[in-house]
mmCIF file of the N, C-alpha and C atoms, coordinates in Angstrom:
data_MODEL
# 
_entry.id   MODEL 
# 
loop_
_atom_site.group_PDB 
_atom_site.id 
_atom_site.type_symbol 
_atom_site.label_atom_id 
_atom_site.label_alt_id 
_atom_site.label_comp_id 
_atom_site.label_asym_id 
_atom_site.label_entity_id 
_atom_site.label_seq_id 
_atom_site.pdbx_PDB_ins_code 
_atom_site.Cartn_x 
_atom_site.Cartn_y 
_atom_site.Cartn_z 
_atom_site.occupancy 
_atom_site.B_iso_or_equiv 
_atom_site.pdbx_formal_charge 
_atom_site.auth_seq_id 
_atom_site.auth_comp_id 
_atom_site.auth_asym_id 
_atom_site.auth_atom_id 
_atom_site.pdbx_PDB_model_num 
ATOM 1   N N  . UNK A 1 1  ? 6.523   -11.695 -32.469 1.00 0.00 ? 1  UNK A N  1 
ATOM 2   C CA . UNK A 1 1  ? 6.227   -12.969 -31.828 1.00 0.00 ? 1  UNK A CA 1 
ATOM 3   C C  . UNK A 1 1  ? 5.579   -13.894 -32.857 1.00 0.00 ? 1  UNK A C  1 
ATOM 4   N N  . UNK A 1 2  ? 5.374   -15.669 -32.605 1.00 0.00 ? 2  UNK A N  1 
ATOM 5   C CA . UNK A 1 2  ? 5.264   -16.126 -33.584 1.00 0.00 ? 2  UNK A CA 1 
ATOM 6   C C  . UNK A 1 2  ? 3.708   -15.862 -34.045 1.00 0.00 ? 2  UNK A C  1 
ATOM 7   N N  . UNK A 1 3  ? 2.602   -15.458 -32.929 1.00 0.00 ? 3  UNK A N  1 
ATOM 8   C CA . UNK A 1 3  ? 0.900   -15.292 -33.155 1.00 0.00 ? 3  UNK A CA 1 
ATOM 9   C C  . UNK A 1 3  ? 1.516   -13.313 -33.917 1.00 0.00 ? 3  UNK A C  1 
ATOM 10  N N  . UNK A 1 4  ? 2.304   -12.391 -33.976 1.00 0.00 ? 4  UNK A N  1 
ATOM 11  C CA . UNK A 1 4  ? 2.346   -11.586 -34.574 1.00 0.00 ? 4  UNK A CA 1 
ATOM 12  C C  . UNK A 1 4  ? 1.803   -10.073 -33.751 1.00 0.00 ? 4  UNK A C  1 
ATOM 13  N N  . UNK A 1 5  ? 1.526   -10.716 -32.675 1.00 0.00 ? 5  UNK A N  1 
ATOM 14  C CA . UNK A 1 5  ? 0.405   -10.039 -31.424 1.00 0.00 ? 5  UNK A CA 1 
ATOM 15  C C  . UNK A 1 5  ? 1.789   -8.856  -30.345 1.00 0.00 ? 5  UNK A C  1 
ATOM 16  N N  . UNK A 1 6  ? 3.183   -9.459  -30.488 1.00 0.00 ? 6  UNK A N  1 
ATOM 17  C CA . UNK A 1 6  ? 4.568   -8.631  -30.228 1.00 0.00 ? 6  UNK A CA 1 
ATOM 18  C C  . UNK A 1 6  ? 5.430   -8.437  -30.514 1.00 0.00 ? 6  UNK A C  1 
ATOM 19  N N  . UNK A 1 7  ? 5.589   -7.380  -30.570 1.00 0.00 ? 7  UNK A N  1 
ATOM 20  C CA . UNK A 1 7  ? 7.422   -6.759  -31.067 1.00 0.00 ? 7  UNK A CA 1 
ATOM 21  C C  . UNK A 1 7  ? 8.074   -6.636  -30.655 1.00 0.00 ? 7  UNK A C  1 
ATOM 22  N N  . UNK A 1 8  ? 9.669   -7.597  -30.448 1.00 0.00 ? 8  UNK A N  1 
ATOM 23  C CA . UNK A 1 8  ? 10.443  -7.270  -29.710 1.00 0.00 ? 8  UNK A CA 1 
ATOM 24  C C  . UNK A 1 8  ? 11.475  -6.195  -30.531 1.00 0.00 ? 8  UNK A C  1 
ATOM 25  N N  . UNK A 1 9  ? 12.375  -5.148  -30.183 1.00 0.00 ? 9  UNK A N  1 
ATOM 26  C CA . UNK A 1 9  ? 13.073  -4.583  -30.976 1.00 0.00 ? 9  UNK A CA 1 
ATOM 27  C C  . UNK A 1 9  ? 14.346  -4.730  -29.894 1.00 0.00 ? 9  UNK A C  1 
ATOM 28  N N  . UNK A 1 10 ? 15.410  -4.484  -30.389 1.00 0.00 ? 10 UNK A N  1 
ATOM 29  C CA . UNK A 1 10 ? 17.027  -4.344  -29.626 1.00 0.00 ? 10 UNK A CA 1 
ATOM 30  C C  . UNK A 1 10 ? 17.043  -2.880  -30.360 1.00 0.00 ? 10 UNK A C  1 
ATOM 31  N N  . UNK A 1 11 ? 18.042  -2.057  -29.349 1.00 0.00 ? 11 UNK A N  1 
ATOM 32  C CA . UNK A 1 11 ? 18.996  -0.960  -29.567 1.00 0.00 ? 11 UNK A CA 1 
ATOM 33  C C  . UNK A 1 11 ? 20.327  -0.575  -28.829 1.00 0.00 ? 11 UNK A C  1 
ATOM 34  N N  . UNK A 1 12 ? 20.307  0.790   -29.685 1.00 0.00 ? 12 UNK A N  1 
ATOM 35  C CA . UNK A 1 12 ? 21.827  0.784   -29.545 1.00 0.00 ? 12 UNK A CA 1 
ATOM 36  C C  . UNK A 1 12 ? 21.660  1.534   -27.967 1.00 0.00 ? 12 UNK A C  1 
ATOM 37  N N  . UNK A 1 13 ? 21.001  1.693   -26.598 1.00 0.00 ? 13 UNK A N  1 
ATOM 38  C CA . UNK A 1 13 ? 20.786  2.436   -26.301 1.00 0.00 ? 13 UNK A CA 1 
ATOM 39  C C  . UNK A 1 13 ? 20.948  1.349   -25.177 1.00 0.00 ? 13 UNK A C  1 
ATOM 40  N N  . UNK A 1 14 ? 21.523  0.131   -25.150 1.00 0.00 ? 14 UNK A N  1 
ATOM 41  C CA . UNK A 1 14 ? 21.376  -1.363  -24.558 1.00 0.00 ? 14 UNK A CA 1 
ATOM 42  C C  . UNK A 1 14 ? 19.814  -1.680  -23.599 1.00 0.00 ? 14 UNK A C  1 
ATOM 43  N N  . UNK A 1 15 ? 18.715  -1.210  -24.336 1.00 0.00 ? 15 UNK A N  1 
ATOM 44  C CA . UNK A 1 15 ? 17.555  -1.279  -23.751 1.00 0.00 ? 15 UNK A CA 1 
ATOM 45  C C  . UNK A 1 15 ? 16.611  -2.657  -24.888 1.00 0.00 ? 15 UNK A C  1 
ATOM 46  N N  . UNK A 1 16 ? 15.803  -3.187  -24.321 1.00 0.00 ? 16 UNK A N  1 
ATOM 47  C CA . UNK A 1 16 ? 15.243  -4.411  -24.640 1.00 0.00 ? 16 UNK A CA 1 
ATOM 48  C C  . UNK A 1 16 ? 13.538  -3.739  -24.676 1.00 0.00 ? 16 UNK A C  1 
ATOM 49  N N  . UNK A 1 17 ? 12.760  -3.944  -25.643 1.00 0.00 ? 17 UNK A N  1 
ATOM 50  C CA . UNK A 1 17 ? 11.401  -3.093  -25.731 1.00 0.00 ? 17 UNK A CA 1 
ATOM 51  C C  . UNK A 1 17 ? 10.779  -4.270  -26.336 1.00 0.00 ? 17 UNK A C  1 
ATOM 52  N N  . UNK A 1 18 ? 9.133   -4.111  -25.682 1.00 0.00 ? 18 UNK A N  1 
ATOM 53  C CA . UNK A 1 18 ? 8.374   -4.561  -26.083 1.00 0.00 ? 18 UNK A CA 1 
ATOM 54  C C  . UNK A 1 18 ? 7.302   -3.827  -26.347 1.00 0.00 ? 18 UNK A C  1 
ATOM 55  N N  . UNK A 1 19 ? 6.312   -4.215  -27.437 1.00 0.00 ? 19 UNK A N  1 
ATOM 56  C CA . UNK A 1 19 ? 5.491   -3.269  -28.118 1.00 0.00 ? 19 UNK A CA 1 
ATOM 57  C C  . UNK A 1 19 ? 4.206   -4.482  -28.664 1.00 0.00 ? 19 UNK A C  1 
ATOM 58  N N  . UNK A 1 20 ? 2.642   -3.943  -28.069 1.00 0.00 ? 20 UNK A N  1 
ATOM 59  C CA . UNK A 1 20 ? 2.110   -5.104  -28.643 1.00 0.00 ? 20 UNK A CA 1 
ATOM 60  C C  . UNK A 1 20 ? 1.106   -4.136  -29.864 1.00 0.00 ? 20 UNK A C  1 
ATOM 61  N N  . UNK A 1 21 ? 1.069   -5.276  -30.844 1.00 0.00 ? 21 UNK A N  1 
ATOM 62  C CA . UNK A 1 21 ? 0.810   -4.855  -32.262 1.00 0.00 ? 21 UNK A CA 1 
ATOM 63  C C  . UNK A 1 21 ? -0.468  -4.981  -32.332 1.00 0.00 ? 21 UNK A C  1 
ATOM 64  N N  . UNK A 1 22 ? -1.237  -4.656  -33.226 1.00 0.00 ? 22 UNK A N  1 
ATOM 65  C CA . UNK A 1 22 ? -2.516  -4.753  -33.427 1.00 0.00 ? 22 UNK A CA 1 
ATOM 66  C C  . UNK A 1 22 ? -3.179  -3.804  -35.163 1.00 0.00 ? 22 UNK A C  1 
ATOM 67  N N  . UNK A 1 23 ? -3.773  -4.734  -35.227 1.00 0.00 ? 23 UNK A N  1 
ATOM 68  C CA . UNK A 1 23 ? -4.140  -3.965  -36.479 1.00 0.00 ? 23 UNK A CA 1 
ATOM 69  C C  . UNK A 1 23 ? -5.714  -3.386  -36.792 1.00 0.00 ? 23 UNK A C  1 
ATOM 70  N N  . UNK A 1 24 ? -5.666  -2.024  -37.430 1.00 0.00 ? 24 UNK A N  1 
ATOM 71  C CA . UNK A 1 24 ? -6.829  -1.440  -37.076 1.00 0.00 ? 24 UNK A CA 1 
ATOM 72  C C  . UNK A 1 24 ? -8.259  -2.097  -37.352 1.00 0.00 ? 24 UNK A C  1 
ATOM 73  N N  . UNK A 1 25 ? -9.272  -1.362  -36.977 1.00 0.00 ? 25 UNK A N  1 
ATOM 74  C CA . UNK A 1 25 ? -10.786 -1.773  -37.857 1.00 0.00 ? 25 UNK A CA 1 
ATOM 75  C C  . UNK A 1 25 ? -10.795 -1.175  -39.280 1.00 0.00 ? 25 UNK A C  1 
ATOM 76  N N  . UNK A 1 26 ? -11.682 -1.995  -39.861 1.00 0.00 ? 26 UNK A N  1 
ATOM 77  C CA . UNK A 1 26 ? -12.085 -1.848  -41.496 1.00 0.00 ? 26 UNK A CA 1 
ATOM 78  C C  . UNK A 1 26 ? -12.042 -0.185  -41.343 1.00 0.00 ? 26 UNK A C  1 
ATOM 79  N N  . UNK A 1 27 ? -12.238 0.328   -40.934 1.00 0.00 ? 27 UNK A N  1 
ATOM 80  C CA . UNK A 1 27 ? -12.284 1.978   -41.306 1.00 0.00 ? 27 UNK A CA 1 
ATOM 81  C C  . UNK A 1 27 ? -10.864 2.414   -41.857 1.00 0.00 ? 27 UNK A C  1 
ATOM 82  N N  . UNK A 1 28 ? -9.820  2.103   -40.966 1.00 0.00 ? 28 UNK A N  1 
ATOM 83  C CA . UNK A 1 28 ? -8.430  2.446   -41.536 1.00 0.00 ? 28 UNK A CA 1 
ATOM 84  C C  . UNK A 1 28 ? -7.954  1.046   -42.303 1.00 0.00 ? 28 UNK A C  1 
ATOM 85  N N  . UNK A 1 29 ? -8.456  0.648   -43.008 1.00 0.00 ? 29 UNK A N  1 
ATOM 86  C CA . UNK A 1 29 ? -8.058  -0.500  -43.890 1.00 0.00 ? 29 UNK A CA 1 
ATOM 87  C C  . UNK A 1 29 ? -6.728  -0.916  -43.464 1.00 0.00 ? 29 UNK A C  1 
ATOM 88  N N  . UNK A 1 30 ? -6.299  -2.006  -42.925 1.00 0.00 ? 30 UNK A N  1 
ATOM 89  C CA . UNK A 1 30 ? -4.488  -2.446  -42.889 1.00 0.00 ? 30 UNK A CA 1 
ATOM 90  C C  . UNK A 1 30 ? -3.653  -1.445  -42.176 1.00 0.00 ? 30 UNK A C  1 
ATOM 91  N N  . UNK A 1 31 ? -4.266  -0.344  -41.908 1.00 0.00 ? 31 UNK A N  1 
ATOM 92  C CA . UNK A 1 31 ? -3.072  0.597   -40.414 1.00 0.00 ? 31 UNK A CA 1 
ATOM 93  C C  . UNK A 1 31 ? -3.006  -0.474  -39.266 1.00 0.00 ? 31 UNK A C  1 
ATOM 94  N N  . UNK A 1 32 ? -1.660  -0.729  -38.644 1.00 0.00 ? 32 UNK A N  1 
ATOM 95  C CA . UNK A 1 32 ? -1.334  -0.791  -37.585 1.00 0.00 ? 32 UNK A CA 1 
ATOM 96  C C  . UNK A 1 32 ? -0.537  0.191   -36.529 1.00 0.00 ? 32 UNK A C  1 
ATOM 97  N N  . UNK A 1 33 ? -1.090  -0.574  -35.742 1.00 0.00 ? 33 UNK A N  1 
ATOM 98  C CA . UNK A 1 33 ? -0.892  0.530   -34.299 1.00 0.00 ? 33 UNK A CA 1 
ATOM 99  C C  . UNK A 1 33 ? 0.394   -0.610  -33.380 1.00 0.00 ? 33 UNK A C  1 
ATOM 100 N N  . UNK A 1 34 ? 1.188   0.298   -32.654 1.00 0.00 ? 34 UNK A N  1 
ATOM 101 C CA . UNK A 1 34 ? 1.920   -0.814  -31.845 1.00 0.00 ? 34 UNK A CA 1 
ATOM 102 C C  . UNK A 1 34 ? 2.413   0.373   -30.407 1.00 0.00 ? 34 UNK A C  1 
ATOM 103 N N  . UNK A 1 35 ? 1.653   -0.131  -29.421 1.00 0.00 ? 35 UNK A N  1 
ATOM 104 C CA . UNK A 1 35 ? 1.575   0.472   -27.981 1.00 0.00 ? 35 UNK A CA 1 
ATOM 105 C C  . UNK A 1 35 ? 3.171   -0.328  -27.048 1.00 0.00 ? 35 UNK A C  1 
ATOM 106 N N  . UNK A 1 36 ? 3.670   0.131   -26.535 1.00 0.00 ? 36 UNK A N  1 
ATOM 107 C CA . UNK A 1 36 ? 4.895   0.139   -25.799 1.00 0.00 ? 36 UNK A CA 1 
ATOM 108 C C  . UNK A 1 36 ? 4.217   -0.587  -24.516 1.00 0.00 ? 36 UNK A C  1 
ATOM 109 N N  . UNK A 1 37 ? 4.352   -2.029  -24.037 1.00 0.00 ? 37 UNK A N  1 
ATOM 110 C CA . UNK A 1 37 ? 4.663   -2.636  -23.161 1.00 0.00 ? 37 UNK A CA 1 
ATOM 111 C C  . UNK A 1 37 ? 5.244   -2.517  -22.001 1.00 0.00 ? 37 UNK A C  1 
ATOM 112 N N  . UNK A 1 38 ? 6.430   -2.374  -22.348 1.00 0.00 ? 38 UNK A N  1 
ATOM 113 C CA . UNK A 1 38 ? 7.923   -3.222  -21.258 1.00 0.00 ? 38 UNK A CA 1 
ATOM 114 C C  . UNK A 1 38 ? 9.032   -2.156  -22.467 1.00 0.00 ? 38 UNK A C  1 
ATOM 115 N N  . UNK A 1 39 ? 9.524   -2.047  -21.300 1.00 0.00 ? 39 UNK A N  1 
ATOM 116 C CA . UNK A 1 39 ? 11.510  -1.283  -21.823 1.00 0.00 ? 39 UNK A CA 1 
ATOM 117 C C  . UNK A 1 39 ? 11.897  -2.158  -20.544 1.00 0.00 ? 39 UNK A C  1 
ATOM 118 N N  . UNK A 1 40 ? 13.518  -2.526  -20.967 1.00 0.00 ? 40 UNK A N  1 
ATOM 119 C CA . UNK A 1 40 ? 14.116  -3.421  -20.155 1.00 0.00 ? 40 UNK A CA 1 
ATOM 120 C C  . UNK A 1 40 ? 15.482  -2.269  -19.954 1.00 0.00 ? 40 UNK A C  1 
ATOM 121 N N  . UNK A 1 41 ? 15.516  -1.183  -19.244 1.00 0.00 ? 41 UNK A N  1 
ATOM 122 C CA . UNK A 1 41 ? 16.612  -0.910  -19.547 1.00 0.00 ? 41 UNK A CA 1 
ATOM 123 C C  . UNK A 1 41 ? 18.094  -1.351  -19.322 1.00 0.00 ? 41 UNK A C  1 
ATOM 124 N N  . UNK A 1 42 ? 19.054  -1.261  -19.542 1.00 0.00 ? 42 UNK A N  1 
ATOM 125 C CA . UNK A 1 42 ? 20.633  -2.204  -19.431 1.00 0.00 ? 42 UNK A CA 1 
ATOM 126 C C  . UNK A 1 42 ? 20.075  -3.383  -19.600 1.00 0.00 ? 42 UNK A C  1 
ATOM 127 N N  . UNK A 1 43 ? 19.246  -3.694  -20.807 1.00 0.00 ? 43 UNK A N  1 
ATOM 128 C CA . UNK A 1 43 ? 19.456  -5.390  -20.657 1.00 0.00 ? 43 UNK A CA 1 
ATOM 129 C C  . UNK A 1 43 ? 20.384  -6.242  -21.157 1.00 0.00 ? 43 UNK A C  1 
ATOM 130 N N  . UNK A 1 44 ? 21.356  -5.281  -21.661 1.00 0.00 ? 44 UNK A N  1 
ATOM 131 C CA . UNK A 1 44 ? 22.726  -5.693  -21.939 1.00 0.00 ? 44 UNK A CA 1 
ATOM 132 C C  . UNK A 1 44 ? 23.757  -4.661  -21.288 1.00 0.00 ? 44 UNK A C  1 
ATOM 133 N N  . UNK A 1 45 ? 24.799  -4.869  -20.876 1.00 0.00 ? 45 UNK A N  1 
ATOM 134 C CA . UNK A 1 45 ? 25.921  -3.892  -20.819 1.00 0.00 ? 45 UNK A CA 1 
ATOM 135 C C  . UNK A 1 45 ? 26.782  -3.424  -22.246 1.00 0.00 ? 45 UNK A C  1 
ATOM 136 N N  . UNK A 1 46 ? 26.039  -3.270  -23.620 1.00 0.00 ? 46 UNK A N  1 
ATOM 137 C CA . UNK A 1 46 ? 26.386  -2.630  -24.809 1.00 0.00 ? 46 UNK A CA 1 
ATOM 138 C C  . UNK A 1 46 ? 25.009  -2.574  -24.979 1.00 0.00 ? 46 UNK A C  1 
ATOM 139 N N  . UNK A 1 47 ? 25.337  -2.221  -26.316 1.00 0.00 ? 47 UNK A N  1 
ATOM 140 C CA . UNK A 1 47 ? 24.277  -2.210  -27.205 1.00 0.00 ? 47 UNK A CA 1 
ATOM 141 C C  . UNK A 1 47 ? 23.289  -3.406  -27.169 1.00 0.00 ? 47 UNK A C  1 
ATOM 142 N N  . UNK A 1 48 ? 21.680  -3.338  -27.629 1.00 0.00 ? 48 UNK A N  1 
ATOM 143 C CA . UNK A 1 48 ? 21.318  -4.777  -27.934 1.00 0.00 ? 48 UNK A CA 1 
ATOM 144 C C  . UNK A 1 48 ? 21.682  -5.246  -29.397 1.00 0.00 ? 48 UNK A C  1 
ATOM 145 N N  . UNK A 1 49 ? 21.901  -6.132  -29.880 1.00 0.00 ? 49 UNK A N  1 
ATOM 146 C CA . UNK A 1 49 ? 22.485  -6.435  -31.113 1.00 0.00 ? 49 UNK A CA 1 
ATOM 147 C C  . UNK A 1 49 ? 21.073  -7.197  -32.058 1.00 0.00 ? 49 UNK A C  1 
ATOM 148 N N  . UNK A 1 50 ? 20.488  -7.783  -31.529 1.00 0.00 ? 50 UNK A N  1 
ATOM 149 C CA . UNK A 1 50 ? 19.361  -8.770  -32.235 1.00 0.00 ? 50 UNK A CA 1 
ATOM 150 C C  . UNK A 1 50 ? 18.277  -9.579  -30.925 1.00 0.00 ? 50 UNK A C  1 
ATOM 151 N N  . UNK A 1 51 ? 16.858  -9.464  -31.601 1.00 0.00 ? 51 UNK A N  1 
ATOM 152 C CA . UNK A 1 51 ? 16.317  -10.316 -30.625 1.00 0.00 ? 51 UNK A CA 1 
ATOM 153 C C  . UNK A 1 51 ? 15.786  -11.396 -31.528 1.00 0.00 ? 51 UNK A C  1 
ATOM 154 N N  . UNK A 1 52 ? 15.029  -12.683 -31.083 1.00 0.00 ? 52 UNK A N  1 
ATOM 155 C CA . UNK A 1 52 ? 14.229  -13.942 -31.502 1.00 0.00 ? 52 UNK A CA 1 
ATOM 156 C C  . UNK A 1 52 ? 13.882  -14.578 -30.789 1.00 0.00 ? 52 UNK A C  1 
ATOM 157 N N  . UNK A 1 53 ? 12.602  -14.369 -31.108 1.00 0.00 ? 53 UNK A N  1 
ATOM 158 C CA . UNK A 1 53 ? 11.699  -15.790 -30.284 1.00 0.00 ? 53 UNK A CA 1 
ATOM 159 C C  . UNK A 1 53 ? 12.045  -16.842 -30.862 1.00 0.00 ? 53 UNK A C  1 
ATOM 160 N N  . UNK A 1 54 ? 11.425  -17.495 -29.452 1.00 0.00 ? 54 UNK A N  1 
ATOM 161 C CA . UNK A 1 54 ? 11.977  -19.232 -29.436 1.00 0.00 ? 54 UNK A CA 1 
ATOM 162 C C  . UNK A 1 54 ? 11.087  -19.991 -30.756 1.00 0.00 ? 54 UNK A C  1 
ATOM 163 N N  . UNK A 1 55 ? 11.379  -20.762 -31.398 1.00 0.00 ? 55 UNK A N  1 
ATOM 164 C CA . UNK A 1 55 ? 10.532  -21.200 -32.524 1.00 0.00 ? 55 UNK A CA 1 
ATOM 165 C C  . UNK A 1 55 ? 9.449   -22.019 -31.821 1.00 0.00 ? 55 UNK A C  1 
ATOM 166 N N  . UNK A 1 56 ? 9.871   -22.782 -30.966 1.00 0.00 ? 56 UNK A N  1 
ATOM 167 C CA . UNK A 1 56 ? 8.630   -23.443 -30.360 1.00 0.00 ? 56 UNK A CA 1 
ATOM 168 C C  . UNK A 1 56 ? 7.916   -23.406 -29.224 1.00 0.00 ? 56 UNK A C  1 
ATOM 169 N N  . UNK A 1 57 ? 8.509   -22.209 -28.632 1.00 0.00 ? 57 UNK A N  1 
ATOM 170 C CA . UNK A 1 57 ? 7.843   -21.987 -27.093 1.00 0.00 ? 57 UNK A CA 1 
ATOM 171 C C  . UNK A 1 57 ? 7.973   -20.272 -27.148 1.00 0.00 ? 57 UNK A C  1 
ATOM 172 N N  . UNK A 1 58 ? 6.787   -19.519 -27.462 1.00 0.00 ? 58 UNK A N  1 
ATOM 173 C CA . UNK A 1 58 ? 6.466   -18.437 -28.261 1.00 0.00 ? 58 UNK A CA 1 
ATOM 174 C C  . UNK A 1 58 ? 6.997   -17.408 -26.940 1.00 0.00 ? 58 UNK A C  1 
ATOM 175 N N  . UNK A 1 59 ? 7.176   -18.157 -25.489 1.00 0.00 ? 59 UNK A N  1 
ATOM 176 C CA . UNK A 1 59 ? 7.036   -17.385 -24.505 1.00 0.00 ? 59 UNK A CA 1 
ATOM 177 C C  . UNK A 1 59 ? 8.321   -17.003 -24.022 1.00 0.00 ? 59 UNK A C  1 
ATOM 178 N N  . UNK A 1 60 ? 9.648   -17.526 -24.978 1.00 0.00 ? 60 UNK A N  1 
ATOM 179 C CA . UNK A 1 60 ? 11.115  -17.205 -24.827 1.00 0.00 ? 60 UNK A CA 1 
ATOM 180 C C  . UNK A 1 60 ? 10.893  -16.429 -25.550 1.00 0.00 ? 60 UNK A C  1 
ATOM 181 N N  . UNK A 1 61 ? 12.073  -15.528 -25.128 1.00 0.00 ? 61 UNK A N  1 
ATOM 182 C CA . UNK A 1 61 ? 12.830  -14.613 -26.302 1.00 0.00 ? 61 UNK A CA 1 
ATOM 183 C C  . UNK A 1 61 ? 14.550  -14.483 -26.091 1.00 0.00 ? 61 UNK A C  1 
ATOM 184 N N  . UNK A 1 62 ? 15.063  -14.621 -27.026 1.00 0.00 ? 62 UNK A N  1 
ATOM 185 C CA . UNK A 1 62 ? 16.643  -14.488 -26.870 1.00 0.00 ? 62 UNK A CA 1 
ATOM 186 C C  . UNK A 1 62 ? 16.982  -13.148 -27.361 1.00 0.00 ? 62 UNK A C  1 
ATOM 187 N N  . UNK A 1 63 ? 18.061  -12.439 -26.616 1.00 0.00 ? 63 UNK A N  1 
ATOM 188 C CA . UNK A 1 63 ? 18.540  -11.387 -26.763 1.00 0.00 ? 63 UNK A CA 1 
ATOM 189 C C  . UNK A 1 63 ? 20.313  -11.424 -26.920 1.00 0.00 ? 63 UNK A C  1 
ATOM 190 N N  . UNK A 1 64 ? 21.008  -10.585 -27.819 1.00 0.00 ? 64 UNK A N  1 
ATOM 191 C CA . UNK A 1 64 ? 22.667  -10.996 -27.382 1.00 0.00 ? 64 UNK A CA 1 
ATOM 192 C C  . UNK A 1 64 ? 22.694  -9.585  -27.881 1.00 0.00 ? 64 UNK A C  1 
ATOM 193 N N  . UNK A 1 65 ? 24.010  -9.089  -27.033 1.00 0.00 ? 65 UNK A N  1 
ATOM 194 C CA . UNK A 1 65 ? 24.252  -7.564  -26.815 1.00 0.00 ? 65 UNK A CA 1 
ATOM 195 C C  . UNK A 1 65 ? 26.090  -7.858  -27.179 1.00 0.00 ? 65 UNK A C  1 
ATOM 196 N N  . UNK A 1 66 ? 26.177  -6.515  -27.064 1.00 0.00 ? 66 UNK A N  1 
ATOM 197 C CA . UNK A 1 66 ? 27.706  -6.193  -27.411 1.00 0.00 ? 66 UNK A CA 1 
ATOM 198 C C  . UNK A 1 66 ? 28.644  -6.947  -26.201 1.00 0.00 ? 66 UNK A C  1 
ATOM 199 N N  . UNK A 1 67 ? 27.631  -6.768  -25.343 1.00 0.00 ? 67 UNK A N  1 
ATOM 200 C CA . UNK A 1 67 ? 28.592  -7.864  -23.931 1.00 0.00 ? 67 UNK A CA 1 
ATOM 201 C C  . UNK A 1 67 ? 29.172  -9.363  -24.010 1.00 0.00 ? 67 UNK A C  1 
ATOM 202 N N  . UNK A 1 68 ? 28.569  -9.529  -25.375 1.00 0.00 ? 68 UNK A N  1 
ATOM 203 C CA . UNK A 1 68 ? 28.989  -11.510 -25.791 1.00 0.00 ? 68 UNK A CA 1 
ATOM 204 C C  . UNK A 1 68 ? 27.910  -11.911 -25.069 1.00 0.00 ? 68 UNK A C  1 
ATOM 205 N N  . UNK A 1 69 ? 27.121  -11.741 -24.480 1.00 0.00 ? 69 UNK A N  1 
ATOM 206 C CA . UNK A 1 69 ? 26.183  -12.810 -23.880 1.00 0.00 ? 69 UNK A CA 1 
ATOM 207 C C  . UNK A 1 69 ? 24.698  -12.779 -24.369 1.00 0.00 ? 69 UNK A C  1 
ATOM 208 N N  . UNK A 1 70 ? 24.493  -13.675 -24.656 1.00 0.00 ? 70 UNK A N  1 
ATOM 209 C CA . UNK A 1 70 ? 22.887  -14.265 -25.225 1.00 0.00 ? 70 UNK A CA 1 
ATOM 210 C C  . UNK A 1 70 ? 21.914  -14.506 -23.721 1.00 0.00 ? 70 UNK A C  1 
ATOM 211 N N  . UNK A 1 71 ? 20.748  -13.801 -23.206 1.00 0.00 ? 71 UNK A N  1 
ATOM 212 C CA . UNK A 1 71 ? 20.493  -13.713 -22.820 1.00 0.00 ? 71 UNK A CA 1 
ATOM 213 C C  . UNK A 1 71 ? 18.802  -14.635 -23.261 1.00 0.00 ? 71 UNK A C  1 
ATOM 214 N N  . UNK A 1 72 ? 18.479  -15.139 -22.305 1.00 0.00 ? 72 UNK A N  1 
ATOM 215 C CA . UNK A 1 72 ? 16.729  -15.561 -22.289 1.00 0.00 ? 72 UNK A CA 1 
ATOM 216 C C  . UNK A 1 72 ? 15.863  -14.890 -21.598 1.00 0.00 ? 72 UNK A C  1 
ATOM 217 N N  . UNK A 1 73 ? 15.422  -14.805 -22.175 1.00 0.00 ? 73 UNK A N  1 
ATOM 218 C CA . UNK A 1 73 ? 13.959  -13.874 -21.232 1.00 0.00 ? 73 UNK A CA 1 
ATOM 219 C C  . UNK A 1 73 ? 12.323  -14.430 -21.076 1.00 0.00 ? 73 UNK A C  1 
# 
């Protein structure tokens, strides 16, 4: 996401995941951690192919799957 705070990932498994990121305290210097949200499962009828947030409205995300269709979320 564009604050860096979520991960969207696509797979081949046509499931849509979200994962929010976070990075550790000074003890583990620069480890990040990323906890599982949201699974969308069939959020395509194929595969997911690619996701992206919206450049200016952080609260879209576009998805397009093997089905031809670009999806908003």
């Amino acid at each position: 996401s564009p604050d860096a705070s979520l991960l969207a990932t696509a797979a081949a498994d046509d499931a849509l995941r979200l994962f929010h990121i976070a990075t550790a305290a000074a003890a583990d210097a620069g480890a990040v951690t990323g906890r599982l949200l949201l699974t969308h499962e069939r959020a395509h009828a194929g595969d997911v192919n690619c996701v992206r947030w919206h450049p200016l409205r952080p609260d879209l995300l576009a998805s397009c799957g093997d089905d031809n269709l670009v999806k908003i979320w």
